[in-house]
Every structure is written in structure tokens, then in C-alpha cells.
N, C-alpha and C positions, 0 to 999 in steps of 0.2 A: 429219655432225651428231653430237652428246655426246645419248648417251641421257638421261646427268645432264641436261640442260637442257630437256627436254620437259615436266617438270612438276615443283612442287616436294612434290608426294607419290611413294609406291611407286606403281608400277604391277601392273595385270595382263595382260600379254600373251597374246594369243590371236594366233597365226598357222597358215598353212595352210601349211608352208614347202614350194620346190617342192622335190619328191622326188627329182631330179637332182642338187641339193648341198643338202640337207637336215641330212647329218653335218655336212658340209665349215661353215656357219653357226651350227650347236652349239656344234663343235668351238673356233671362233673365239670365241664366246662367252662358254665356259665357261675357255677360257687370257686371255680378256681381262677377266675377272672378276674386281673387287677389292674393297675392305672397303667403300667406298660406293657401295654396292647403290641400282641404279635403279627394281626391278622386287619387287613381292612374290609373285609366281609368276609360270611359263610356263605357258600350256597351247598345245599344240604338236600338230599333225596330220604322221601319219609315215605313211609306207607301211608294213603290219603286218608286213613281214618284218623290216625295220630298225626298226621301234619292240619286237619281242622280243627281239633283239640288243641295245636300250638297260637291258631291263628284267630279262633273263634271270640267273638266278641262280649263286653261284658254283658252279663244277664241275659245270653242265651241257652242252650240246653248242651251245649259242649263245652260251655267255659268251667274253669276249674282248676286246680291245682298246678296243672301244666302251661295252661293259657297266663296263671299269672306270673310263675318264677321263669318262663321263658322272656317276658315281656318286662323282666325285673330290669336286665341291663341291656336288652334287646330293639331295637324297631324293626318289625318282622312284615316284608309283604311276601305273597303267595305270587311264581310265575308264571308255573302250568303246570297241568293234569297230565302222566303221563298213560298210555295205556298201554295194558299185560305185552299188546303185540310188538311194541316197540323193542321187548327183548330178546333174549332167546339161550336157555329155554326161556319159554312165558308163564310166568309168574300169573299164579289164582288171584291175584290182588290188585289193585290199581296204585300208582305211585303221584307225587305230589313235590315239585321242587319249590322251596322256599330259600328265601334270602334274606340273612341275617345280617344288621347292620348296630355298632355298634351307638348305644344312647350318649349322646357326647352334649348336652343340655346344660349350660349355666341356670345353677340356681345363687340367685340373689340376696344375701343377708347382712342385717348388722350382726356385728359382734363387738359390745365397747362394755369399760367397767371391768372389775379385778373383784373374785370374791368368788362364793358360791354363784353357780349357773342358775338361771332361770331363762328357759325357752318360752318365748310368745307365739301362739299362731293364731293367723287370722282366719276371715273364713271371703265370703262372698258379700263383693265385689270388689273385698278392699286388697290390700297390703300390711307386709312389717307398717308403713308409713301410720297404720292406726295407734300403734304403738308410739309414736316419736315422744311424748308428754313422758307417756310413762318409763321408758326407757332412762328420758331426762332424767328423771328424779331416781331412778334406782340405782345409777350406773354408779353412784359413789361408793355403793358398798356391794354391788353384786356383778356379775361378770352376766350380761344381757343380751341375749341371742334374738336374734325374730327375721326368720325367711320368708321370700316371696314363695308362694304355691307357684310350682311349673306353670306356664301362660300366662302370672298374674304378674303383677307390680314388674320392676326391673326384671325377672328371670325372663328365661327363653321362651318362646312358644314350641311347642311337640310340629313336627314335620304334617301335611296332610290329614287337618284335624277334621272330623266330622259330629255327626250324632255319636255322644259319648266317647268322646275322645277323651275327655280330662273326669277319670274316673275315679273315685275313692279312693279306688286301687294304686293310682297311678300315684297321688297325689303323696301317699302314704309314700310309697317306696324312694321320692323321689326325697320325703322330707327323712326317711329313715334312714337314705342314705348319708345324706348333708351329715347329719349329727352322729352317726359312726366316724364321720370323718376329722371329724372336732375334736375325738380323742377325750371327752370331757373323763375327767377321774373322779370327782367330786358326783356327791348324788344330784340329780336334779328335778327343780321347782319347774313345771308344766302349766300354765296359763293358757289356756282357751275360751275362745269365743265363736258363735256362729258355727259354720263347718271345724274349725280350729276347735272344739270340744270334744268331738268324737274323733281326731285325728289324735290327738294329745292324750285321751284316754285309753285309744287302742293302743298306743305305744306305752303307755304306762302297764298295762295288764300283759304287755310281750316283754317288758326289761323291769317289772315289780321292782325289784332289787338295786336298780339305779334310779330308784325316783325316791325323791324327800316330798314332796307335794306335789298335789293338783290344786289348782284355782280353776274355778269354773264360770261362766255367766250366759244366757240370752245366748243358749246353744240345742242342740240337739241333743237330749239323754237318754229320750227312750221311744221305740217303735211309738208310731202317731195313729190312731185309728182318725177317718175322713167326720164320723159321725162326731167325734169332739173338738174339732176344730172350730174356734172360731172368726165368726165376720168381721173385715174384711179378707183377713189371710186365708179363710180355708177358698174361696170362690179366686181369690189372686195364687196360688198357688198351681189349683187345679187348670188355670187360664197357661199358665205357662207350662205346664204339661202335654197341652194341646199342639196344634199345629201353631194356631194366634200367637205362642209363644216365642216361633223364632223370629217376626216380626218385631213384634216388641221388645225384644232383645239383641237380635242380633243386626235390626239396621236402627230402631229408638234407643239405643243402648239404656233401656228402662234399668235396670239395677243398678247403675251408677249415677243415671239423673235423676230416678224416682227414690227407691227403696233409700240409696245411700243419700244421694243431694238435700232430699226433704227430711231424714228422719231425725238429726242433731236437734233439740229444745235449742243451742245458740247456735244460727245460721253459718254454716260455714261460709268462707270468703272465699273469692275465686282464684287466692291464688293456692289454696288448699284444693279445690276443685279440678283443677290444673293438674294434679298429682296424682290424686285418682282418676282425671279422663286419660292422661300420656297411655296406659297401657291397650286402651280397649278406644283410639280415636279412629279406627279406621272400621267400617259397618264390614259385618261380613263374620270373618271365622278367628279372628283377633280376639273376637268378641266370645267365642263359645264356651271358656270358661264358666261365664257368668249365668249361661241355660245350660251347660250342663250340672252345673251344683242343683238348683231347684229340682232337676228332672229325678236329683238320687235321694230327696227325700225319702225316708223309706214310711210311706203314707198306704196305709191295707194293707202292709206286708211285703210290698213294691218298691223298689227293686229288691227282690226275696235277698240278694248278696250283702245288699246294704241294712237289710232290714236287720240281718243274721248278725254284723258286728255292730249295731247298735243295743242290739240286744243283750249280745256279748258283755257289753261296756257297762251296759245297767246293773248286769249280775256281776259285774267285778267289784262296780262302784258302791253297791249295798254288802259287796263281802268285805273288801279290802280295808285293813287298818290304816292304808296312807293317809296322815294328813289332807283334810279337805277344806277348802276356803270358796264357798258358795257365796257370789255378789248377787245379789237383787236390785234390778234396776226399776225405778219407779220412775214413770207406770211402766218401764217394760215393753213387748214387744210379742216375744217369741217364747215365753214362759208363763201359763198361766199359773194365777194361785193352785191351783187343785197340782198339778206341778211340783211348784217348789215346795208344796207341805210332803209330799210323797218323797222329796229329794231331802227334807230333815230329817229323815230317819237315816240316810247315813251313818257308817260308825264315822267316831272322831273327826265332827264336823264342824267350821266355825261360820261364820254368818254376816254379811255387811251389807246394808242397802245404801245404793246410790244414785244420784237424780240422772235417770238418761231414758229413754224411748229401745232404740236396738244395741246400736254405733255408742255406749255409752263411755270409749274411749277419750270418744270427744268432748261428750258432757263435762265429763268427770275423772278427768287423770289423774289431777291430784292427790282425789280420796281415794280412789281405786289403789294406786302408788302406797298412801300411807295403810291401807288396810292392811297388804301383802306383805306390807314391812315390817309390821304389826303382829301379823298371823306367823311370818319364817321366825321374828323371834322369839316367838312364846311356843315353838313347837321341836 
């Protein structure tokens, strides 16, 4: 039977599902879930040890496999514990009712330009909006995608955010889904920066086969040990890992007035400023985006999740024949020399340096623009 045909309202589902395939009817569920939605919640009876498993947080000792493809199209909170004696007979187990709600989140993107795809991502604290130069100059021959990350620029904020709410995990699924949804047929060019490196690369080594390039820059490529770090980034890092960090983040909105306002070589103007504060002007949980990106450095191996596809990314990015187009920005930022010599060993790799500090969007879109232009068509 079509769920669809049971009624011509949402529904709310209330089941007791049996605890022997409990996931296994989720799981199904939730891969067979699509835009016309039957149901306006689940609420769903688990056995408490797999209803913490569904609920548990990232980079705890239950999160895993289930915690993340539940929380793929899900916002899941727990309502109560129930115990054995409430039934009867009584069950050797304790039970656990959870409510599913479904994730209904605008994400925010341009899409302008005809031509082969090239997706942009950004990372922290900015927006698509870093891109606007370079979009400019490519859209005449390429068809130029670049979304807000969930909570960031124009998209929506997540319901009820806390510590680690806006997780790698989250961020992925949410940009995975966008561009499933684009239908693109054509292969596509990957550009990342900042967090937007390792997002862009995870999804290149899950769809190999649909990607013509990466471009890469003043990003995250490979787990960070704390002893090579250097000053001032390794002690400003560590400070915002601390408690000192949600201060200066989440009521100084430091990442948007420090890291990004000061790092541009030409001062940006305020009414560019403007663009970047709209998302994160209210102190508080608006803001958590921007501490929770620092907090998933993966710095000693920390967050071991994050640590694991970073890792991932590096052994893909030294195996894979995809086309590579590495930008070096001078002086740079967030890539030391010892670094990008370890990043030339790449196969099939090309190479462009350009004048920028992090944000070298801003520096330098034009040449960024002609290099990319440069590298799709000689490859």
C-alpha cells in the first residue's frame, strides 16, 4: 500500500516498532523518503539502547552509522524513558519513545551561467557571497553554483542549536543533498576553500565518477598535529576550543570581525561588511556556526570523526587521477610551506599563486577566475 493514499492530510504516526528490525524499517523509511511527505511526525518506541544510538551526539561513544543516516532527513528529540513495568508481559529491556520530525531547512544558492558546472564552497565565517567576483567572471562560459552551509549566509538556521550542532556531518548532508537535487548530468569542477576543502573533497571521493576537477586553496587537507602548528594560529585556535571561546565568538562575534574583517591585504568596505555580519548580528546561538567550525578542527586526532575524513580526503587526494588545481596564496594563512610541498606530490597537478593572506576571494578574484579558466581548459 502508498502511504500517500491513506489520507489526504499529514499524518502522525505512532508505532511500537518490533525491536528485532526496528532500524532495518527506519532505515527503509528514511532512503525511501521523498518531497511528498505522507506523515507530519513519527513518534516511534525503540529499545533504549538503539534509541541512544539514534540520538546520540557527534563524537560521543554511541554516535555512528545510525546516529548519522537517521539525522540525514530527520530532527530527532528523545521524550521519555519507559520502564519494563509499564507493560505487560514485562519486557527484560527498557524502552525509549522518540520523535521524528521531518528537516524542512532552506538552503540558500546561486545558480547563474550555461555551460559545464563548477560548484564553490565556502567555509567559515563566510558565504556563496565570497565568491560573487568570481562567479562574475566565470558565468559566461560555465554554469556556477555556490550555497550557503546550513546556519550560514542566507540559508536557514537548524531548530534548538547548541555545542555542536552544526557538524561536518551536518553540513555535508545538507550540501549533498542540494546538488542531488540540481540533477547536474555534466561532470563537475569542485572549488573549495577553508571548511569548503574538505567538504568538496569528501564528496569528490563518494561520486569520483561525477567530478572533472578539484581546485583547492588555504583549506584543511590533512589531520593537523598541535606540535606543528604555528603562532599565532596554533594558541588562537586552542583559545577557541576552550570555554573563552564562546565568548569571543558567540557574543564578540570574533570570526566575522577579527579572522574575516581584518584578514583581506585591501580593506573591505562596510557595505561588503554588511553581508557578512546580516547572518550572525544577533550574539547568541545565530552565531554557533562560526565555534562550532574551529571546535571540528581535527587537531591530535580530535574530533577522531573529523579527524577520520580528513584523513580519508588526503589518501584519496594523493591516489586519485582527478585533475588538481592547487592555488597558493601569498603569504597565505592556513597552509604552510612544508604543506603545500607535501601537496605537490599530487598526481595530475597544476599550480597558481595568488596575492591574498586567507579570504583570498577577495584579494584576488580575477586571477583566481583566470587561472580556473585556464586549468578546465587545458585539462
Amino acid at each position: 500500500i502508498s502511504e500517500n493514499k491513506l489520507s489526504p492530510n499529514k499524518l502522525t504516526v505512532f508505532g511500537n516498532l518490533p525491536y528485532n528490525i526496528s532500524t532495518e524499517i527506519l532505515t527503509k523509511w528514511i532512503i525511501n523518503l521523498n518531497s511528498d511527505l505522507w506523515f507530519d511526525k513519527l513518534i516511534l518506541l525503540f529499545q533504549k539502547e538503539v534509541a541512544n544510538r539514534i540520538i546520540s551526539d557527534y563524537n560521543t561513544s554511541n554516535y555512528g552509522r545510525l546516529s548519522i543516516i537517521s539525522r540525514w532527513k530527520f530532527n530527532i528529540k528523545k521524550a521519555f524513558d519507559i520502564n519494563p513495568n509499564c507493560f505487560f508481559p514485562k519486557p527484560k529491556i527498557k524502552s525509549t519513545l522518540l520523535i521524528f520530525t521531518h528537516k524542512n531547512k532552506k538552503i540558500a544558492y546561486v545558480d547563474v551561467g550555461t555551460g559545464d558546472p563548477i560548484i564553490f564552497f565556502h567555509g567559515n565565517p563566510s558565504s556563496s557571497y565570497l565568491y560573487r567576483n568570481i562567479i562574475k567572471n566565470l558565468n559566461s562560459g560555465y554554469r556556477c553554483i555556490a550555497a550557503d552551509m546550513i546556519g550560514m549566509g542566507d540559508s536557514d538556521k537548524l531548530d534548538n542549536p547548541g555545542h555542536m550542532t552544526y557538524t561536518f556531518d551536518t553540513h555535508f548532508e545538507y550540501l549533498s543533498e542540494l546538488i542531488k537535487s540540481l540533477n547536474l548530468n555534466e561532470k563537475i569542477t569542485l572549488v573549495g576553500q577553508d571548511w569548503g576543502g574538505p567538504l568538496s573533497i569528501k564528496w569528490a571521493r563518494e561520486n569520483s565518477d561525477k567530478v572533472r576537477g578539484i581546485c583547492y586553496f588555504e583549506t584543511v587537507i590533512a589531520p593537523i598535529k598541535s606540535e606543528e602548528m604555528q603562532e599565532p594560529l596554533k594558541s588562537l585556535f586552542m583559545m577557541l576550543r576552550s570555554e573563552k571561546g564562546d565568548k569571543k565568538v558567540l557574543e564578540e562575534n570574533f570570526f566575522v570581525e577579527k579572522m574575516l574583517g581584518t584578514d583581506p591585504i585591501t580593506p573591505l568596505s562596510e557595505e561588503t561588511m554588511a553581508v557578512y555580519r546580516k547572518p550572525f548580528l544577533n550574539p547568541g546561538e545565530d552565531r554557533r556556526p562560526t565555534l562550532d567550525w574551529p571546535r571540528q578542527i581535527p587537531i591530535d586526532k580530535e574530533p577522531k570523526h573529523v579527524h577520520e575524513e580528513v584523513k580519508k580526503n588526503l589518501s584519496f587526494m594523493m591516489e586519485t587521477e582527478i585533475p588538481k588545481l592547487l592555488i597558493i596564496a601569498e603569504p597565505g594563512r592556513l597552509m604552510p610551506k612544508p604543506l603545500i610541498e607535501f601537496c605537490r606530490k599530487f598526481k595530475n597537478q597544476s599550480e597558481a599563486t595568488v596575492k591574498g593572506n586567507h579570504f583570498v576571494q577577495e584579494d584576488s578574484p580575477d586571477e583566481i577566475s583566470e587561472n580556473i579558466d585556464n586549468w578546465l581548459k587545458s585539462i
